[in-house]
MIDRENMI-535876 format. One record per residue (C-alpha): residue number from 1; residue in one letter; x, y, z. Coordinates in steps of 0.05 Angstrom, whole numbers, plus 5000, padded with zeros to 4 digits. Example, Ala and Ser with C-alpha at 12.3 -4.5 7.8 and 13.67 -1.06 7.14 Angstrom:
<sites>
(1,A,(5246,4910,5156));
(2,S,(5273,4979,5143));
</sites>
This chain:
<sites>
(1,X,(0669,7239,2824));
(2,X,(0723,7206,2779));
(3,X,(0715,7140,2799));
(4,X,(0646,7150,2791));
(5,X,(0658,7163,2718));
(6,X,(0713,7110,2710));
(7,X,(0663,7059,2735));
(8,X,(0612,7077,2691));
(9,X,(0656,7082,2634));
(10,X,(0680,7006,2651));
(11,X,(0623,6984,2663));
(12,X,(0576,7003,2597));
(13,X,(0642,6972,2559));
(14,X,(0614,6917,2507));
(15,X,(0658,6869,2540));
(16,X,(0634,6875,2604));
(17,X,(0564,6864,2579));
(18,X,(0595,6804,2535));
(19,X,(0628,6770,2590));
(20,X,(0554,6779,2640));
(21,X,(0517,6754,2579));
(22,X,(0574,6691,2576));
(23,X,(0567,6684,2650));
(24,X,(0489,6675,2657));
(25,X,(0492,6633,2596));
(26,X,(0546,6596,2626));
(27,X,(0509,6588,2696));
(28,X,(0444,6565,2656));
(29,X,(0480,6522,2610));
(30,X,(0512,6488,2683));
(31,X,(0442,6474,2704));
(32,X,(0418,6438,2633));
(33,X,(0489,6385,2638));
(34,X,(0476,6377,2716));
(35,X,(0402,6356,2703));
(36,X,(0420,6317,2642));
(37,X,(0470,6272,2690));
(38,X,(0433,6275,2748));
(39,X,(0371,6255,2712));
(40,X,(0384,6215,2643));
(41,X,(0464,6187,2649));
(42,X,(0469,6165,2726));
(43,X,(0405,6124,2730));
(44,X,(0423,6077,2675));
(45,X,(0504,6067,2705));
(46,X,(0465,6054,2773));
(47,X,(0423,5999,2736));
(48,X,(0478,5968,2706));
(49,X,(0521,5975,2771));
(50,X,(0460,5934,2808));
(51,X,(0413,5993,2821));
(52,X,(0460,6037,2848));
(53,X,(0426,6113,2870));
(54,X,(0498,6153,2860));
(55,X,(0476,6209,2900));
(56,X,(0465,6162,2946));
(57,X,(0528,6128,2952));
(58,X,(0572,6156,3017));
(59,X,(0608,6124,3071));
(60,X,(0596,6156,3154));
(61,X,(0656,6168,3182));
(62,X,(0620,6178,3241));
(63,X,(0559,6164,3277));
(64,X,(0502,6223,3298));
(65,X,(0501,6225,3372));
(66,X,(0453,6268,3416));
(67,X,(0452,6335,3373));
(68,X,(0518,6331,3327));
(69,X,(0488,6303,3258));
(70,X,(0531,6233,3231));
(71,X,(0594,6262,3183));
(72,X,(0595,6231,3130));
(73,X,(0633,6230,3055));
(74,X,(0584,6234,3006));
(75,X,(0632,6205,2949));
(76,X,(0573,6194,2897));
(77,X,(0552,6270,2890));
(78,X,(0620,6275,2883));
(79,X,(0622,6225,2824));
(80,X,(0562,6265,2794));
(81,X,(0600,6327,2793));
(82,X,(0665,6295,2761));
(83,X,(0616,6269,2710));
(84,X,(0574,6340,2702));
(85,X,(0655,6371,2688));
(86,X,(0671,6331,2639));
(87,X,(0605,6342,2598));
(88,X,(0617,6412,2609));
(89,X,(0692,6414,2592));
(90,X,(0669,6371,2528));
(91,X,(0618,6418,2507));
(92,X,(0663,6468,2509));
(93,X,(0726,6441,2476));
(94,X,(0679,6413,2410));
(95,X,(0652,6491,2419));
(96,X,(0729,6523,2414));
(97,X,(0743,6471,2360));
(98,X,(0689,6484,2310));
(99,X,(0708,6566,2322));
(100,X,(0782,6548,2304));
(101,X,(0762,6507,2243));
(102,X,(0718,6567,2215));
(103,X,(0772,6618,2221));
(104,X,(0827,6567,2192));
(105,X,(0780,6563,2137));
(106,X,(0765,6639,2132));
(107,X,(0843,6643,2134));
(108,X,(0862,6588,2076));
(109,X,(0810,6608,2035));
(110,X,(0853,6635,1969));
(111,X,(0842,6702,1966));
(112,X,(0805,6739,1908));
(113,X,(0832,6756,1836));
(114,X,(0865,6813,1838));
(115,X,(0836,6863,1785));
(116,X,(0871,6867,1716));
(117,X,(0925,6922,1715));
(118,X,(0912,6983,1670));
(119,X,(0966,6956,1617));
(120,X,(0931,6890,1618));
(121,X,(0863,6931,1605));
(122,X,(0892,6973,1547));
(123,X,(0928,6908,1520));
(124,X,(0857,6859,1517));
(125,X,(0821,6930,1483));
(126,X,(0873,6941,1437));
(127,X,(0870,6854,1425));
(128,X,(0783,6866,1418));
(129,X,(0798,6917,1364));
(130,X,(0851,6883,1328));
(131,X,(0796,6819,1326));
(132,X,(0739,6868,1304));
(133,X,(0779,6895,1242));
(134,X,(0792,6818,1216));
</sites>
C-alpha cells in the first residue's frame, strides 16, 4: 500500500502537473510549426526551386515486385522535418532568451533605499526644530 501512497504523492506534485501541462503544450505547439512549414514555408522554396512538392521528393531504391511495396528514401519529408526543428529549436531559444533577460534585469535592478537610521531620524528632527525656532 506504500507505493500506492508514494505514487500518489508523486504524482499530485505541482511539477508533475507542470511538466504534463509543458508536454501537451509542447505536442500542440509541434503541430502549429509542422503545419506552418508544411503548409506556408515549403510551397514557396518548391516554387522557387521549379515547383518542387518536398514531400514529394524521394529516390526508390528499389522497385515493387508482386506483393513487396517499392523501398524507397523519402529524403524531402525528411527536409521538412529538419526545417520544422529548427523553427522549433528557434522558438524556443528566443523563448529562454527573453526569460534570461527579465531575470538579469530583475537582478541589476539597484535595489531600494534603505530606510534612514534612527540617529539620522533624531538628527533631521532635531535640524526641523532648530529651523522652526529661526
Amino acid at each position: 500500500m506504500s507505493m500506492i501512497k508514494e505514487f500518489k504523492e508523486f504524482a499530485v506534485k505541482g511539477n508533475v502537473v507542470d511538466m504534463a501541462v509543458g508536454i501537451i503544450i509542447g505536442a500542440a505547439f509541434g503541430k502549429i510549426v509542422s503545419s506552418f512549414v508544411g503548409d506556408v514555408i515549403m510551397p514557396p522554396i518548391g516554387v522557387l526551386l521549379g515547383g518542387v512538392d518536398f514531400s514529394n521528393l524521394a529516390f526508390t531504391v528499389k522497385e515493387a515486385s508482386g506483393a513487396a511495396p517499392a523501398v524507397v528514401v523519402s529524403y524531402g519529408k525528411f527536409i521538412q522535418t529538419i526545417i520544422d526543428f529548427t523553427i522549433i529549436a528557434l522558438a524556443v531559444f528566443m523563448g529562454i532568451k527573453a526569460i534570461n533577460t527579465l531575470k538579469k534585469a530583475e537582478e541589476t535592478a539597484p535595489p531600494a533605499p534603505a530606510a534612514p537610521s534612527a540617529e539620522e531620524v533624531l538628527l533631521t528632527e532635531i535640524r526641523d526644530l532648530l529651523k522652526e525656532k529661526k
